[in-house]
gemmi code that builds the backbone of each chain (N, CA, C; Angstrom):
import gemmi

chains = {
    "A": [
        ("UNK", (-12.654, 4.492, 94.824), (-11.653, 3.679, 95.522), (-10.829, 2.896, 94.493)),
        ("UNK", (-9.535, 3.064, 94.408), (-8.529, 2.315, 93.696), (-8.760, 0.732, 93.925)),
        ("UNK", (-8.493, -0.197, 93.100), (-9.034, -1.813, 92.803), (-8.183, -2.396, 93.931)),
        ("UNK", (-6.934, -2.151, 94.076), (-5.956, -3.033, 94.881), (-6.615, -2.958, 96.499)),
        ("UNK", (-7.130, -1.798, 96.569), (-7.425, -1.877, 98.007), (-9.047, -2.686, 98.190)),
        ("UNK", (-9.804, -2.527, 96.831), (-10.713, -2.992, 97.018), (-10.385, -4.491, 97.115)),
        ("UNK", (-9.399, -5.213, 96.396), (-9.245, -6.751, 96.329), (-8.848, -6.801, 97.813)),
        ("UNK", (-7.372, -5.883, 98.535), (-7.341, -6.542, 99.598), (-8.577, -6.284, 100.508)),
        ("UNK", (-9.782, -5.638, 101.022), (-10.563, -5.653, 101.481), (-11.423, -6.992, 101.186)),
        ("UNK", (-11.483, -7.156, 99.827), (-11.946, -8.931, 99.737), (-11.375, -9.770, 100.286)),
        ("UNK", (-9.739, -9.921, 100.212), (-9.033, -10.696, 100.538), (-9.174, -11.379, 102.136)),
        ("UNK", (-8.976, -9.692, 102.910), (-9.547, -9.592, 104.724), (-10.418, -10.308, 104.828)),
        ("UNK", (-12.056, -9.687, 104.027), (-13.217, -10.289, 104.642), (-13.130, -11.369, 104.441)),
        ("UNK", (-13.009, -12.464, 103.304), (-12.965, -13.744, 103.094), (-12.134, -14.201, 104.014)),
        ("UNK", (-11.560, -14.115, 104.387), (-9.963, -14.314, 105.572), (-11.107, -14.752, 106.891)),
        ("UNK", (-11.750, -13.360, 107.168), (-12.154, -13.724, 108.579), (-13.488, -14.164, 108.568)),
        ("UNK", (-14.154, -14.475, 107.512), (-15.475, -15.142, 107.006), (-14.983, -16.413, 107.420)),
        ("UNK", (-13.863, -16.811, 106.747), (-13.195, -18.484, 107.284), (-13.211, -18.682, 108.318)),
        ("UNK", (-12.475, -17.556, 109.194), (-11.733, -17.689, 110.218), (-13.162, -18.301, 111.621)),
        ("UNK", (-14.474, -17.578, 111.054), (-15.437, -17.593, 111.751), (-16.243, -19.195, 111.270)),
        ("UNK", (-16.335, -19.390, 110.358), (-16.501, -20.739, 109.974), (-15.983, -21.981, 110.983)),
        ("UNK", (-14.743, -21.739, 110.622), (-13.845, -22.636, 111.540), (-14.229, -22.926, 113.014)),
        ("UNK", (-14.310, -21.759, 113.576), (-14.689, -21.658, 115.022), (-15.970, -22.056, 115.149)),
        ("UNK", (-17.186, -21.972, 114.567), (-18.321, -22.560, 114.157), (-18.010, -23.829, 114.246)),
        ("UNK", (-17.268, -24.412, 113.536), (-16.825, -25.950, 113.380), (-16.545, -26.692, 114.708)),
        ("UNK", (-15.834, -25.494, 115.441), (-15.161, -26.348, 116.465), (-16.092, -26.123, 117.568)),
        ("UNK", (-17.106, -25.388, 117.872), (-17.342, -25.386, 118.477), (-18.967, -26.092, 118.475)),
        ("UNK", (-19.863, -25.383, 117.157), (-21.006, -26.252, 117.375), (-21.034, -27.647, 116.948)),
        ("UNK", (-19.989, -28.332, 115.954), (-20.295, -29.937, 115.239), (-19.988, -30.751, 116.559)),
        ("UNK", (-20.498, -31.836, 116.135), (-20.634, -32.607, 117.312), (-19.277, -33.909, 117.590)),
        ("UNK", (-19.164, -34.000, 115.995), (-18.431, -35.454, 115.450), (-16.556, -34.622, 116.163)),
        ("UNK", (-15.981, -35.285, 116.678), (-14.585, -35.123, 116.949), (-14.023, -35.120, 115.329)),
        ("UNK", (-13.923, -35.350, 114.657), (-12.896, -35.683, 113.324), (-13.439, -34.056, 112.792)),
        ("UNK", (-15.013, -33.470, 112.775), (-14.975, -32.689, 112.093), (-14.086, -31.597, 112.697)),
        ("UNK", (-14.011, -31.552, 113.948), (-13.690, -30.458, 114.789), (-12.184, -30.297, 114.509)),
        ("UNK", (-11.322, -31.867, 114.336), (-10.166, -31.931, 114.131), (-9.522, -30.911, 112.510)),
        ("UNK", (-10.626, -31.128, 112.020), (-10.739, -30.442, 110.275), (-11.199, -29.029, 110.462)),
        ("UNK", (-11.681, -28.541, 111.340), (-11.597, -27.557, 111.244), (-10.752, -26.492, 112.305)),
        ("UNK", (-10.194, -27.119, 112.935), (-9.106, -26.940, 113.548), (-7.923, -26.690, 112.352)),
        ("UNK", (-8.100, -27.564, 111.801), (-6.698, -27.161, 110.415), (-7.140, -26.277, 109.566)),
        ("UNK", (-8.874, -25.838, 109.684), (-9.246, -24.851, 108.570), (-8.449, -23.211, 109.071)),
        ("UNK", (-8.806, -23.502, 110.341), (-8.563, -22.623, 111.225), (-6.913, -22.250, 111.102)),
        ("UNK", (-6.161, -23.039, 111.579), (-4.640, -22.785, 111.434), (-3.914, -22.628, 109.919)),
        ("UNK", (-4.911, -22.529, 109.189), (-4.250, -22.766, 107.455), (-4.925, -21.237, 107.853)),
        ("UNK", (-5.750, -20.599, 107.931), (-6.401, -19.376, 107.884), (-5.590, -18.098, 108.404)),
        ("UNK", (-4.539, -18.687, 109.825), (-3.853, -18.300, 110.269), (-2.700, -17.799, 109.458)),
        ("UNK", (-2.203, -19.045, 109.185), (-1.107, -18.709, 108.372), (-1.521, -17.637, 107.422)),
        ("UNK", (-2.704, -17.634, 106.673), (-2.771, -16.886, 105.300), (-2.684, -15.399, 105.882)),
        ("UNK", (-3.062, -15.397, 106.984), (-3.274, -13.778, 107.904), (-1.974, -13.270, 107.903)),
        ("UNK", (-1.198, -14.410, 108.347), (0.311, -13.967, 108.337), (1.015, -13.559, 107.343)),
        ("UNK", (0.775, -14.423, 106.402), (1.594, -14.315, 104.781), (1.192, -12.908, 104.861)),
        ("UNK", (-0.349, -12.327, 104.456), (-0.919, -11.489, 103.759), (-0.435, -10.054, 104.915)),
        ("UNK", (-0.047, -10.121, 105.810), (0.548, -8.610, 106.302), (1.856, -8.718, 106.254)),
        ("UNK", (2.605, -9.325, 105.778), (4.158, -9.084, 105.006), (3.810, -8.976, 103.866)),
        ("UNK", (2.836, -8.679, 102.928), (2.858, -8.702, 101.771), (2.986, -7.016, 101.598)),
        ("UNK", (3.372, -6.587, 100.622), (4.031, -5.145, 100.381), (2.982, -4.893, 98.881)),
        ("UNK", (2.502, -3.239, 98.666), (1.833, -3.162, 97.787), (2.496, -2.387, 97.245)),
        ("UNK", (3.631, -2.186, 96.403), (4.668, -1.345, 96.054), (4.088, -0.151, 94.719)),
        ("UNK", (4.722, 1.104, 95.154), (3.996, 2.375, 94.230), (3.965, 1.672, 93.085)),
        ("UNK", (5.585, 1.543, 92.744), (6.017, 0.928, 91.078), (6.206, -0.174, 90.906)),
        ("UNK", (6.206, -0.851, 90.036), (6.953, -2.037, 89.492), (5.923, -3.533, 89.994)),
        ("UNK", (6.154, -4.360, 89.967), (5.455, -5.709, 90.706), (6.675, -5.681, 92.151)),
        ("UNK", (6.016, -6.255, 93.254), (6.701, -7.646, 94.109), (7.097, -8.439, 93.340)),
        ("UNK", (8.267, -8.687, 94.701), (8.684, -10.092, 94.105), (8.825, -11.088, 95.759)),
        ("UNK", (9.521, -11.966, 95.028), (9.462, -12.818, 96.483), (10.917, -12.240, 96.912)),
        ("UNK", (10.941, -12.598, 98.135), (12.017, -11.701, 99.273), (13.653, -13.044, 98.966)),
        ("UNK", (13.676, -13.162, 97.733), (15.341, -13.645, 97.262), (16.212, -12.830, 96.431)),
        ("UNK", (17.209, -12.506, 96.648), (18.028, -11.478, 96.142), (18.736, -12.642, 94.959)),
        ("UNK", (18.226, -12.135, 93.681), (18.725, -12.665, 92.420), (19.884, -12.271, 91.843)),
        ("UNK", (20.202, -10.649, 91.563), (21.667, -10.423, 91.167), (22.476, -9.623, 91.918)),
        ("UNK", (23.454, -9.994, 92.217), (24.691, -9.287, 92.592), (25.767, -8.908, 92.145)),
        ("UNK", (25.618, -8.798, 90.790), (26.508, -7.890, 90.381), (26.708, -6.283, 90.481)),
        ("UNK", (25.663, -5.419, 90.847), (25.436, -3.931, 90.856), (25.106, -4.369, 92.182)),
        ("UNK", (26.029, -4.231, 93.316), (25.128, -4.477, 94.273), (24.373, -3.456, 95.191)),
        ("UNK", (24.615, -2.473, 94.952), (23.917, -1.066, 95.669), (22.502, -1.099, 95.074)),
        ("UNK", (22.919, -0.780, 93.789), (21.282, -1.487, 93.171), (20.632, -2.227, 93.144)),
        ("UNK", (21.118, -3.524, 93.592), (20.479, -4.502, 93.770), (19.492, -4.530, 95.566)),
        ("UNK", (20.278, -4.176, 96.522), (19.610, -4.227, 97.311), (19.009, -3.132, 97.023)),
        ("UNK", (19.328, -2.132, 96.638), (17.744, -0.938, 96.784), (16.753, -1.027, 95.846)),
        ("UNK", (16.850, -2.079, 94.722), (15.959, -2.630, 94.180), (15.183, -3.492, 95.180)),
        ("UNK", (15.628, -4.472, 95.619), (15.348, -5.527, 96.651), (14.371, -4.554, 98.021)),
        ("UNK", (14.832, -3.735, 98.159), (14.104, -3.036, 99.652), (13.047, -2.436, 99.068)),
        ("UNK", (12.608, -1.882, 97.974), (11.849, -1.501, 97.567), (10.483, -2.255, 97.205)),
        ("UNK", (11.089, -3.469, 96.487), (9.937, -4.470, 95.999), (10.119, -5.576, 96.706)),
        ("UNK", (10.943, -6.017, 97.744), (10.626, -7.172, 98.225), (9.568, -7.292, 98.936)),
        ("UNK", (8.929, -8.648, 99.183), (7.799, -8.784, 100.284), (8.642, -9.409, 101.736)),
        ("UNK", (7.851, -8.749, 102.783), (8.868, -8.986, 103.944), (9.110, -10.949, 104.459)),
        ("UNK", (10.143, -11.122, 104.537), (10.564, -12.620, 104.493), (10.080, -13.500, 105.882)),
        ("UNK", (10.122, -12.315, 107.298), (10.025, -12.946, 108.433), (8.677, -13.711, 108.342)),
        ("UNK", (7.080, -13.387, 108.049), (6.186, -13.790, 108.084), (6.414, -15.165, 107.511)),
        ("UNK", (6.825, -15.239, 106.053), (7.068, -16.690, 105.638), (7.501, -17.702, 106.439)),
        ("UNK", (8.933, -17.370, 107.062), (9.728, -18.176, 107.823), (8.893, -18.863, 108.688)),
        ("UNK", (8.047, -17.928, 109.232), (7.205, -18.133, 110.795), (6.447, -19.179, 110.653)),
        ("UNK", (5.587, -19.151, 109.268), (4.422, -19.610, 108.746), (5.115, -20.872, 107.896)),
        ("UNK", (6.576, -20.878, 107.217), (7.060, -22.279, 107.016), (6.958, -23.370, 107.972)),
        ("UNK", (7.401, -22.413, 109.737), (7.682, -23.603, 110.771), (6.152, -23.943, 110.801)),
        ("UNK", (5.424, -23.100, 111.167), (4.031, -23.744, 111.601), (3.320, -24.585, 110.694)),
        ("UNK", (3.649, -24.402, 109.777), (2.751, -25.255, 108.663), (3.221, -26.716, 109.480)),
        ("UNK", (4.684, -26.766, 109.256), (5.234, -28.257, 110.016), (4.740, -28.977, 110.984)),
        ("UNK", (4.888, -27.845, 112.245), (4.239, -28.179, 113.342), (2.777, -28.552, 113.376)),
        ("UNK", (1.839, -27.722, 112.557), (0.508, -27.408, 112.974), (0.232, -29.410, 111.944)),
        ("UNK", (1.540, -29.954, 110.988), (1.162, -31.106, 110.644), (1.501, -32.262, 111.943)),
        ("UNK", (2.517, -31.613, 112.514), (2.734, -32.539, 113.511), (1.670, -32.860, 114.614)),
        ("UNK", (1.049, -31.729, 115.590), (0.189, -31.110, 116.245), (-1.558, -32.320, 115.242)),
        ("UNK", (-1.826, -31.890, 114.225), (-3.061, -32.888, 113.385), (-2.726, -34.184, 113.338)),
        ("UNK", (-1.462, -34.762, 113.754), (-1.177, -36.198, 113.595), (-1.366, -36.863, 114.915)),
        ("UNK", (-0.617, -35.911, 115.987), (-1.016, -36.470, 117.351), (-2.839, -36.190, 118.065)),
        ("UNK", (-3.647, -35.333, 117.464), (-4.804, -35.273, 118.064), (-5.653, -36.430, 117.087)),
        ("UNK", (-5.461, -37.015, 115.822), (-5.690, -37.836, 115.116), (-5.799, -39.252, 115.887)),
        ("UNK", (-4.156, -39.535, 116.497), (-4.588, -40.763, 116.876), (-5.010, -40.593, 118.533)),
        ("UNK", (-5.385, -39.534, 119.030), (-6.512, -39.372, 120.409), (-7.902, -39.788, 119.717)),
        ("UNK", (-8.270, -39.368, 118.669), (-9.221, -39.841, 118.440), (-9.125, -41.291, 118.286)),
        ("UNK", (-8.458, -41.784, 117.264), (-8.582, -43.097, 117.325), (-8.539, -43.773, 118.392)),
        ("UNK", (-8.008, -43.374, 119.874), (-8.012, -43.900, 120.866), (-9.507, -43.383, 121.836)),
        ("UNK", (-9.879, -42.652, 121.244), (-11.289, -42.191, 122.052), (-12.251, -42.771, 121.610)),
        ("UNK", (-12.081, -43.164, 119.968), (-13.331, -44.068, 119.559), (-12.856, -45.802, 120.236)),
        ("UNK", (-12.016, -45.861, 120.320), (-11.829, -47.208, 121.381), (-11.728, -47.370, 122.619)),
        ("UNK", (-11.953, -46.451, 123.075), (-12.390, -46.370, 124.855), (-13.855, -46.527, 124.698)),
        ("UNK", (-14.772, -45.559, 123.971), (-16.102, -44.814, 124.154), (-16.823, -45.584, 123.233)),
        ("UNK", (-16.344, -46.369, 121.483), (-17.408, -46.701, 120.770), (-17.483, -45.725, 119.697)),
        ("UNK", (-17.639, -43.951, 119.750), (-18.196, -43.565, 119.301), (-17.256, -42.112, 119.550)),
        ("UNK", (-17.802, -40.996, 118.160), (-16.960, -40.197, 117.924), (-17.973, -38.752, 118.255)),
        ("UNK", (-18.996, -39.054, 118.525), (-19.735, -37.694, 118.784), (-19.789, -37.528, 120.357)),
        ("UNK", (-19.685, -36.370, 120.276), (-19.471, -35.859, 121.903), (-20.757, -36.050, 122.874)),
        ("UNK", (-21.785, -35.854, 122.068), (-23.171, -35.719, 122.673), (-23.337, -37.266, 123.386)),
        ("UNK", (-23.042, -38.178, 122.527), (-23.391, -39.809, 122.342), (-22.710, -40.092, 123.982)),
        ("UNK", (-20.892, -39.609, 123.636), (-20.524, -39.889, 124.973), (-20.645, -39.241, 126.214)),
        ("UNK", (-21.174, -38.369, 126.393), (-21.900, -37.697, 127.275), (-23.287, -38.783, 128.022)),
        ("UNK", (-23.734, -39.117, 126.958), (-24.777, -39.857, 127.704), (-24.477, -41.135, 128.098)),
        ("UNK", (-23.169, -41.765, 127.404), (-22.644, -43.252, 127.737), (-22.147, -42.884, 129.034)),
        ("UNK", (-21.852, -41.690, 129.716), (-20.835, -41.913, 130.921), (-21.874, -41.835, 132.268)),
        ("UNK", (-23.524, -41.935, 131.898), (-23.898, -41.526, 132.822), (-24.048, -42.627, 133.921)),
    ],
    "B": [
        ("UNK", (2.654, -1.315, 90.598), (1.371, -1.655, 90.195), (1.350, -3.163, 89.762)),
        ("UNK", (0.549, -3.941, 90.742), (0.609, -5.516, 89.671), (-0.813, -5.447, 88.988)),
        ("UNK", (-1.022, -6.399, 88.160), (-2.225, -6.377, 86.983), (-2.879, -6.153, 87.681)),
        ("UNK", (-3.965, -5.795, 87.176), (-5.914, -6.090, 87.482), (-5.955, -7.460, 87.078)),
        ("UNK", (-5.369, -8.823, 86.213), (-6.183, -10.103, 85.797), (-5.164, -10.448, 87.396)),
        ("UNK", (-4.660, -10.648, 88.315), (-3.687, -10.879, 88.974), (-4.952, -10.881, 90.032)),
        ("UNK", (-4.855, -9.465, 90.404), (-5.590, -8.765, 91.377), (-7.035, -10.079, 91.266)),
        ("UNK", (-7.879, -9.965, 90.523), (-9.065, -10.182, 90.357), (-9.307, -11.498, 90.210)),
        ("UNK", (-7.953, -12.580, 89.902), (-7.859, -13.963, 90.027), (-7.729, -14.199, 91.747)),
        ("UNK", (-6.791, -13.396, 92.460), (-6.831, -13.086, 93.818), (-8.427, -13.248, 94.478)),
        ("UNK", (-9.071, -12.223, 94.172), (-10.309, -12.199, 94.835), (-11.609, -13.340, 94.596)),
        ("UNK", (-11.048, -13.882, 93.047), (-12.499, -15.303, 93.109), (-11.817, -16.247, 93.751)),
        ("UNK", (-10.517, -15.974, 93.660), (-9.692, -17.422, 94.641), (-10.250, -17.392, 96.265)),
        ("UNK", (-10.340, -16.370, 96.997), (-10.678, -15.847, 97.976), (-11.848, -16.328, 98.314)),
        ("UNK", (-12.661, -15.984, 97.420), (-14.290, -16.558, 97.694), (-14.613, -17.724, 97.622)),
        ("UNK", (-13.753, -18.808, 96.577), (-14.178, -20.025, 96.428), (-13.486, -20.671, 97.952)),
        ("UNK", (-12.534, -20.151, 98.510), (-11.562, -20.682, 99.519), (-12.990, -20.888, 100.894)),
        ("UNK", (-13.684, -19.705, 100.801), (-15.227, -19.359, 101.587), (-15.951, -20.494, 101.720)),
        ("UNK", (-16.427, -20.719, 100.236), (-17.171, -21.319, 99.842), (-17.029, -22.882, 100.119)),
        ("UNK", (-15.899, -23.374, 99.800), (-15.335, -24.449, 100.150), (-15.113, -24.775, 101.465)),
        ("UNK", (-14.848, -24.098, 102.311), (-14.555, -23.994, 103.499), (-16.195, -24.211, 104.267)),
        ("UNK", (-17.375, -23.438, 104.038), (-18.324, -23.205, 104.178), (-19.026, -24.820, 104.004)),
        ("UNK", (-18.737, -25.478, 102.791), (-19.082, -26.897, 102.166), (-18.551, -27.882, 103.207)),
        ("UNK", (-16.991, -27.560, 103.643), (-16.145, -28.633, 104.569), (-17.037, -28.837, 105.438)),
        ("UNK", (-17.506, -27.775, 106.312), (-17.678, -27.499, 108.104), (-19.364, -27.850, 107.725)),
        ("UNK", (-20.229, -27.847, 106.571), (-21.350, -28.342, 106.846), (-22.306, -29.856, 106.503)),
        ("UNK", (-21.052, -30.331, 105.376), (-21.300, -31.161, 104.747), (-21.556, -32.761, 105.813)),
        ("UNK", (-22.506, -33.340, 105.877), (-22.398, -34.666, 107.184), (-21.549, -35.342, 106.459)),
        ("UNK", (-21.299, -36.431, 105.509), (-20.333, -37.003, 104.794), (-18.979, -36.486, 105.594)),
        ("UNK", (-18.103, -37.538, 105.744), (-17.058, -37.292, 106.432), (-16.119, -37.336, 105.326)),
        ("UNK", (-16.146, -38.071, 104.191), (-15.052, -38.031, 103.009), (-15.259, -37.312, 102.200)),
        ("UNK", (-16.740, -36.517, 101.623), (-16.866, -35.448, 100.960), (-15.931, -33.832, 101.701)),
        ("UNK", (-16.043, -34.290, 103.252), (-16.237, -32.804, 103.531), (-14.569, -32.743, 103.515)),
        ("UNK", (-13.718, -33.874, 103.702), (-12.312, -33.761, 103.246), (-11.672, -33.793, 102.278)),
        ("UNK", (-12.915, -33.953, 100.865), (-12.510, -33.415, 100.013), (-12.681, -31.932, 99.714)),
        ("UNK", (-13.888, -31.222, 100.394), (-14.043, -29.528, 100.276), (-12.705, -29.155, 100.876)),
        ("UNK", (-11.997, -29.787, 102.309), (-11.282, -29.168, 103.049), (-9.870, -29.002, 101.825)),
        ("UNK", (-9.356, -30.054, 101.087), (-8.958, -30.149, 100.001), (-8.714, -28.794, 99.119)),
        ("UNK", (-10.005, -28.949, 98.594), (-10.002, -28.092, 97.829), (-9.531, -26.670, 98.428)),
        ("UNK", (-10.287, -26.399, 99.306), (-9.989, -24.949, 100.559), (-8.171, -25.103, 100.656)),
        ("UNK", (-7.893, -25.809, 100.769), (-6.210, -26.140, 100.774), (-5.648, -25.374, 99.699)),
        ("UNK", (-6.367, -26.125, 98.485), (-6.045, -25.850, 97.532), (-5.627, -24.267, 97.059)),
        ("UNK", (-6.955, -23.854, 97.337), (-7.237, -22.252, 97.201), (-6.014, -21.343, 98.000)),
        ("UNK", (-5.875, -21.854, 99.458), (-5.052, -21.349, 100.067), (-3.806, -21.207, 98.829)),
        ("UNK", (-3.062, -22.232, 98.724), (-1.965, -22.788, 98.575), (-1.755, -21.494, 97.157)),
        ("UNK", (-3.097, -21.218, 96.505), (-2.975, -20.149, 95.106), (-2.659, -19.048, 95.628)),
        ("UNK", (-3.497, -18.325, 96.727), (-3.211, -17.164, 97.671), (-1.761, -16.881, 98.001)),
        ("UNK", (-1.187, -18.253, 98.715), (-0.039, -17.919, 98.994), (1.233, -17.493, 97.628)),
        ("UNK", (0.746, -18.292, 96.451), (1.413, -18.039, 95.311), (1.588, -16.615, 94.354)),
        ("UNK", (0.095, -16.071, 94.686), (-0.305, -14.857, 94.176), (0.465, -13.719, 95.095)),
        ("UNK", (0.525, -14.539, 96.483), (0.848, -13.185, 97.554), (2.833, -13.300, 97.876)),
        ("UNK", (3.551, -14.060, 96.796), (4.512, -13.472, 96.492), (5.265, -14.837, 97.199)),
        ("UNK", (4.941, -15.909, 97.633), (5.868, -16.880, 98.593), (5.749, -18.491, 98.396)),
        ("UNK", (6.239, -18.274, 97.334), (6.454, -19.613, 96.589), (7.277, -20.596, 97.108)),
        ("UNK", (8.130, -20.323, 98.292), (8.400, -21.041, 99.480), (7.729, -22.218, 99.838)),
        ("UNK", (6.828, -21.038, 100.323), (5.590, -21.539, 101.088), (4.282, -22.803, 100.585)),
        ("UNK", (4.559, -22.365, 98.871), (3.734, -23.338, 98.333), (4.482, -24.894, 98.321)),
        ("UNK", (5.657, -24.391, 97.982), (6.505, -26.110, 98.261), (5.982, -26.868, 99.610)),
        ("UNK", (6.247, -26.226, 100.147), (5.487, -27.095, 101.358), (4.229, -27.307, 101.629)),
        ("UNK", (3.824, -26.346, 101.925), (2.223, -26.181, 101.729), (1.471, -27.266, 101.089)),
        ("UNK", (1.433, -27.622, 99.483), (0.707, -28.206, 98.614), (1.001, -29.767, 99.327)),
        ("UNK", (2.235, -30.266, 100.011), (2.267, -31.683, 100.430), (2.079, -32.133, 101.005)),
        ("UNK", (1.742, -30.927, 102.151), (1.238, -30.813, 103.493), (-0.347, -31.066, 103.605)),
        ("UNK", (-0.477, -29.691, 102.809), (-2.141, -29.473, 103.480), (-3.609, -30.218, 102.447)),
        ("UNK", (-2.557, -30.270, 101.038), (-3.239, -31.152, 100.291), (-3.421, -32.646, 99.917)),
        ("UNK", (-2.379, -33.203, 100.712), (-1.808, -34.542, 100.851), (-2.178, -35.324, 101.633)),
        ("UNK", (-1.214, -35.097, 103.135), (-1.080, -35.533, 103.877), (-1.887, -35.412, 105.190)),
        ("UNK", (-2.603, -34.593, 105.158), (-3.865, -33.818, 106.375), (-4.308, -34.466, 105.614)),
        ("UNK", (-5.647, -34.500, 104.285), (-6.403, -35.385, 104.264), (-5.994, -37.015, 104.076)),
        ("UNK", (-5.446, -37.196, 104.081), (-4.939, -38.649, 104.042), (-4.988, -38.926, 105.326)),
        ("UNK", (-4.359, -38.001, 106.718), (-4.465, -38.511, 107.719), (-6.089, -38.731, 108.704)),
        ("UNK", (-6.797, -37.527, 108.009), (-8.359, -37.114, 108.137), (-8.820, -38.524, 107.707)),
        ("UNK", (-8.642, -39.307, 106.401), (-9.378, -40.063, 105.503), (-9.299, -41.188, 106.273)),
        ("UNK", (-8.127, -41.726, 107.087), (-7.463, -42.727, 108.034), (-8.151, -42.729, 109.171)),
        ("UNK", (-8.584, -41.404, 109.633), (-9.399, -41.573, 110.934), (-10.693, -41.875, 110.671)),
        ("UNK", (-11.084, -41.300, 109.463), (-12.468, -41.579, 109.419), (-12.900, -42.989, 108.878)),
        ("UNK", (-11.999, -43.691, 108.409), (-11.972, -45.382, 107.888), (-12.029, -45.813, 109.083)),
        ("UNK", (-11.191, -45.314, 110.348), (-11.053, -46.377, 111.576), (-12.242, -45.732, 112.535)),
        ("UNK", (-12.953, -44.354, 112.233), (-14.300, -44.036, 112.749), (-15.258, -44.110, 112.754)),
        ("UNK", (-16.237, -43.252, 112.559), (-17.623, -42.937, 111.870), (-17.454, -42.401, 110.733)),
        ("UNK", (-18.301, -42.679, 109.495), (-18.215, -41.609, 108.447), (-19.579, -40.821, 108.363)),
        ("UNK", (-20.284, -40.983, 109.286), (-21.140, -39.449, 109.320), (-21.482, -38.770, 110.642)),
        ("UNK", (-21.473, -37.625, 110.383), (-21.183, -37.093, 111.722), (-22.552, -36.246, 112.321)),
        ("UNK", (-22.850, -36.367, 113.350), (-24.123, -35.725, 114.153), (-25.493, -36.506, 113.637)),
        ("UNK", (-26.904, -36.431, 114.136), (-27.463, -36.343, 114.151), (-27.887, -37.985, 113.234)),
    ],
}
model = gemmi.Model(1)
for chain_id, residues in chains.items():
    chain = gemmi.Chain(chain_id)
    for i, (resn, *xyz) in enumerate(residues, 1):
        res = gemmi.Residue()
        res.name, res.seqid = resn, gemmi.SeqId(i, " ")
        for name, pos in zip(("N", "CA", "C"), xyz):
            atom = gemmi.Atom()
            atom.name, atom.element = name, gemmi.Element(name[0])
            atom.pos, atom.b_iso = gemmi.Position(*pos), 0.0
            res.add_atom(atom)
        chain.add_residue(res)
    model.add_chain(chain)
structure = gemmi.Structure()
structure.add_model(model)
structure.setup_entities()
C-alpha cells in the first residue's frame, strides 16, 4: 500500500476516534462545563472532516491552497490552478462555522452560569436529586 | 506527490490531537482538562495547515485556542472546578 493512503487512513481513524470521544463526553460526564467542552471537541472535529474531503491528493506536483497567484499566462494559470488546487467551498463553510460554533459556546456558557444560580450546582446527577 | 516528512508530521499530529482529546474528556480537573482541550485545538489548527487552508488557521488559532478556553476558564471560575464524583 502506497504511504499517502496509509497517512490518510490515519488521518480518518484518528478523526472518528475523536469524534467518538466527544460523544462519550457528552453523553456519559456528568459536570455541564465538561459536556460544553466537548461539544466544541466535537464541532472542531467536524470541521476537520470537512476541510479533509476538499483536500485533493494530486498525481504531480504538491497542493496548494485554492488562491490564484499569477495571471499573467492565464490559460495556464488556471489549468495549473484546477489541477493542484484544494477545493475552496469546504473552507468557506467551515470559516462560517468556526464563527458561529464560537458564537453558539458563548451563549450555552452563560446557561450555565445561569443554571449554577438557579440549582447551586453544575452536575446533572446532583440536580436531579435537588428537584425531588 | 507531497513529501513523506509532510505526510508523517500529518499522522503524529493526528494521534497526539487523540490523545489530547482523550486527556480533555477524562481528566476531573476542570482547568487542566482546558488546557488538553487547548492543546487538541492546537493540533487541529496544524492539520488544517498541513491540509492546504491557511485561511482557516487565521481564524481558527484565535478562536479555538484563545477565546473558547478563556470562555471555558470563566465558567469554571464562576462554577465548580471538579467535575463528577
Amino acid at each position: 500500500m502506497e504511504f499517502p493512503i496509509i497517512v490518510a487512513s490515519v488521518i480518518v481513524v484518528s478523526l472518528y476516534v475523536n469524534l467518538g470521544i466527544a460523544l462519550y463526553g457528552i453523553f456519559a460526564r456528568p459536570s455541564l462545563v465538561k459536556k460544553l467542552l466537548a461539544i466544541t471537541i466535537l464541532s472542531d472535529t467536524a470541521n476537520a472532516f470537512a476541510v479533509l474531503v476538499g483536500y485533493r491528493w494530486p498525481r504531480t506536483g504538491t497542493p496548494q491552497p485554492p488562491v490564484l497567484m499569477n495571471t499573467t499566462n492565464y490559460n495556464e494559470s488556471i489549468k495549473y490552478y484546477v489541477e493542484h488546487a484544494v477545493d475552496p467551498l469546504p473552507q468557506a463553510l467551515v470559516l462560517t462555522a468556526i464563527v458561529i460554533g464560537l458564537a453558539v459556546t458563548l451563549f450555552i456558557a452563560f446557561i450555565i452560569i445561569q443554571y449554577y444560580r438557579l440549582h447551586g450546582t453544575v452536575d446533572v446527577r446532583k440536580t436531579k436529586a435537588l428537584s425531588r | 506527490m507531497i513529501e513523506i516528512f509532510t505526510l508523517a508530521f500529518l499522522m503524529l499530529v493526528s494521534i497526539a490531537s487523540v490523545i489530547a482529546a482523550f486527556k480533555a474528556i477524562i481528566e476531573k480537573d476542570m482547568v487542566r482538562a482546558i488546557v488538553y482541550s487547548a492543546i487538541q485545538s492546537a493540533m487541529y489548527a496544524l492539520i488544517f495547515y498541513v491540509l492546504m487552508a491557511p485561511d482557516i488557521v487565521l481564524v481558527y488559532i484565535p478562536v479555538s485556542v484563545g477565546i473558547t478556553p478563556a470562555i471555558l476558564l470563566f465558567v469554571t471560575k464562576k462554577t465548580e472546578r471538579y467535575d463528577g464524583d
